[in-house]
C-alpha positions, 0 to 999 in steps of 0.5 A: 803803112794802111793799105785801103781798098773799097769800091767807089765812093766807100768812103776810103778817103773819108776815113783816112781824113778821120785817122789824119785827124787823130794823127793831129794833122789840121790841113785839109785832107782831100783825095789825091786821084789827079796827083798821086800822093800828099803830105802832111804835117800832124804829131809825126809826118802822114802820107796819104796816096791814091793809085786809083789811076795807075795800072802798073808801078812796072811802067812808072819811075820807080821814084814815084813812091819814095818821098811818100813811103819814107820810115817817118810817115804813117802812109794811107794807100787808096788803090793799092793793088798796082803798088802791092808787089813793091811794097814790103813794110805793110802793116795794115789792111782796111777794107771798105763796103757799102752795106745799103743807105749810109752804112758800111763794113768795115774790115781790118 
């Protein structure tokens, strides 16, 4: 599990899409703003979900998460904060700023 946090248009999504692809995932990667999560099929299953829109997991169906966290999947999350106290298994953290023009910093 990645969590990714940056602000708007830090390019979160963009590098997602960079680690699906060296997951061998050839589907088109896009953001999940307006649908929560996808799915996708590359050497081994990947997930990528995005909570931006989500205030609180307190107020959501407690299964809106699971088909997307399963043991199989690398799982991406953009926006984590809202699921942070449910999730147990994180193993990474990627943080992302603009640093002027094009350029960003990158923490993990």
């Amino acid at each position: 599990m990645v969590l990714v946090s940056g602000d708007l248009g830090a390019g979160k999504t963009t590098l997602i899409r960079g680690a699906c692809r060296a997951l061998g995932v050839t589907d088109q990667v896009t953001s999940p703003t307006y649908t929560i999560g996808h799915t996708y099929r590359g050497r081994l299953p990947v997930s990528h979900l995005d909570l931006y829109r989500l205030a609180d997991l307190g107020q959501e169906d407690p299964a809106l998460l699971e088909d997307y966290l399963t043991p199989d999947a690398v799982a991406f999350i953009e926006w984590p904060g809202p699921a942070e106290p449910w999730l147990e298994q994180i193993t990474k953290r990627v943080e992302i700023r603009h640093v002027g023009g094009d350029e960003r910093e990158i923490d993990l």
